[in-house]
C-alpha positions, 0 to 999 in steps of 0.5 A: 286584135291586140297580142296576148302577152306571155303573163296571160298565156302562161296562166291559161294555156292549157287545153281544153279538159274535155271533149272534142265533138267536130271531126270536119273543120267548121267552114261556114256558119251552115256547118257549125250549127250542123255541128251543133244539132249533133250535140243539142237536144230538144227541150234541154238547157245549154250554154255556150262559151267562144274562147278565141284561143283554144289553148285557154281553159275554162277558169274565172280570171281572179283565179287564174293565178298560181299563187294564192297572194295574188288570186285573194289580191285579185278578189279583194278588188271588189271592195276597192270597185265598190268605193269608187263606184259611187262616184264613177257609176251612175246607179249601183248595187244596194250595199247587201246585193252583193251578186250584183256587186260582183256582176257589175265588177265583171262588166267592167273587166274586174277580175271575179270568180265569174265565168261569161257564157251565153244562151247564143251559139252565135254570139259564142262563134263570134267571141271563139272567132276573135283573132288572136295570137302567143307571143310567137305572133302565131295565130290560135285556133278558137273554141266553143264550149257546150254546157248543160247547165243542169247537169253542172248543178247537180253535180255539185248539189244532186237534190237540186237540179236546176239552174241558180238564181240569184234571187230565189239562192241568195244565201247559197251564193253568198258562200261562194262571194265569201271564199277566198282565193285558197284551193279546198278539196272538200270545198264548193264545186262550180255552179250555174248561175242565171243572173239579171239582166241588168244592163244593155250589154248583158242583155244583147250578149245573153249573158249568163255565168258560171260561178267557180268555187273552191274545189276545183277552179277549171270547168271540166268533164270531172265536174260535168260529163257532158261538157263538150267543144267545137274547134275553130280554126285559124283559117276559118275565122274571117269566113265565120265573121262574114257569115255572122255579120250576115245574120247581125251578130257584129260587134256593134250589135252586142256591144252597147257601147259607142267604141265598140260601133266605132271598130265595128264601122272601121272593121266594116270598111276594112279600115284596120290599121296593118303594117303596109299602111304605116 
C-alpha cells in the first residue's frame, strides 16, 4: 500500500470521536464477529465503515479541508465531472439527477459530501485491514465503524426515523447537494442515505453513504449516540486477510475492475514488490 502523505494526515488525523467496544485485540475472523454480536441486535439496521488507519475520523473527503477556499473548490469539481463526463462515460446521469451525479463522481474518486459505508461487516474488515502508514513509515492501526443508520436520521429529523432514499427524498436531498462547503451551526445535520445500486462495484461493496451537512462535518456520538468502533491492530492485519480471502471477500471480489484482479492474483502469489527484490 502506497504511503499516506503528510497533507492527507494532517487533514485527518484525529481519532475516532466515540467509543471503543473490543477489550481483547481482534485476532481472527472468529473473534471479530464475536465482537460484533455484542454490539448487533437482531432486527436492527447497521452499517459498517473499515478505515485503514485509526487516526482518520469519519468526515467526506471534500470537506476534509481547513479552509473554506478549498472545501467549495473541492465541491465544484462536480460541474467540471459532469462536462467531461459526457465524453469519458459510457451512460450518465439525466441532467436533473443530481444524487446520482454525485454517487457516480464519488465512484470515481471525485471528492463529495459522501461518506462510503456498507451492509458487509466483512467487506468493512477488509477496507480497516489495508496497511498503511504516516510519513514516519509507521504502520497504523485500522477501525470498523458501526452505525444504526435510524438512529442517525432521527436525530437530524425526529419525525422521520427511517433510512433516506434518494427516490422517494428528492427534495430533502437536493438541500444538502446545494450547500457549500461554508460551517453552519443551525445548518443541516448528517444523514443516511440508501442509494442505488447502480454499478457492479457498488453492488459487490454494499455500498451505502452518509451524507455530511453543514452543521458538523465529523460523524460523531454528538450526532449519533450509539456510534461505535472496533479497533484493528497492525499486527493483526495480514492474519485477518488470510482469514477473509478464505470466506471470498478479496479484492478481486469486490472490486469489478481488471486492475484490481491483476493486484489480487499478485497479492495472491505474494508477488508484491519490496525492497530486497530491487
Amino acid at each position: 500500500m502506497p504511503k499516506v502523505s503528510k497533507k492527507k494526515c494532517k487533514l485527518q488525523k484525529r481519532g475516532p470521536d466515540c467509543k471503543c467496544v473490543n477489550k481483547n485485540p481482534i485476532v481472527h475472523l472468529g473473534r471479530y464477529f464475536i465482537e460484533l454480536d455484542s454490539v448487533l441486535v437482531k432486527g436492527v439496521t447497521f452499517w459498517f465503515r473499515g478505515n485503514s488507519n485509526l487516526e482518520w475520523r469519519l468526515i467526506p473527503s471534500a470537506l476534509r479541508f481547513t479552509s473554506i477556499y478549498k472545501r467549495n473548490k473541492a465541491l465544484n469539481l462536480l460541474n467540471d465531472f459532469k462536462r467531461f463526463g459526457e465524453l469519458k462515460l459510457r451512460k450518465t446521469p439525466n441532467a436533473d439527477e443530481e444524487f446520482k451525479w454525485v454517487q457516480l463522481a464519488q465512484h470515481y474518486g471525485l471528492p463529495t459530501r459522501l461518506l462510503d459505508w456498507t451492509k458487509n461487516a466483512a467487506i468493512a474488515l477488509y477496507f480497516a485491514c489495508q496497511r498503511v502508514r504516516d510519513e514516519k513509515g509507521k504502520e497504523k492501526d485500522g477501525a470498523v465503524f458501526i452505525l444504526n443508520p435510524i438512529d442517525l436520521n432521527k436525530e437530524a429529523f425526529l419525525k422521520e426515523p427511517r433510512i433516506f432514499d434518494p427516490n422517494q427524498d428528492v427534495k430533502l436531498i437536493k438541500r444538502y447537494l446545494k450547500l457549500d462547503g461554508t460551517k453552519n451551526l443551525r445548518g443541516l445535520k448528517t444523514i443516511a442515505v440508501d442509494p442505488p445500486w447502480n454499478s457492479e462495484r457498488i453492488m459487490l461493496q454494499q455500498g451505502v453513504f452518509t451524507l455530511h451537512g453543514s452543521k458538523v462535518f465529523t460523524l460523531t456520538n454528538n450526532q449519533v449516540p450509539s456510534l461505535v468502533y472496533l479497533k484493528i491492530g497492525k499486527e493483526y492485519k495480514q492474519k485477518l486477510l488470510d482469514d477473509l480471502e478464505r470466506i471470498g471477500i478479496n479484492e478481486m471480489s469486490i472490486f469489478p475492475e481488471a486492475e484490481h484482479m491483476c493486484c489480487y492474483l499478485k497479492w495472491r502469489e505474494n508477488l508484491e514488490i519490496d525492497e530486497s527484490d530491487k
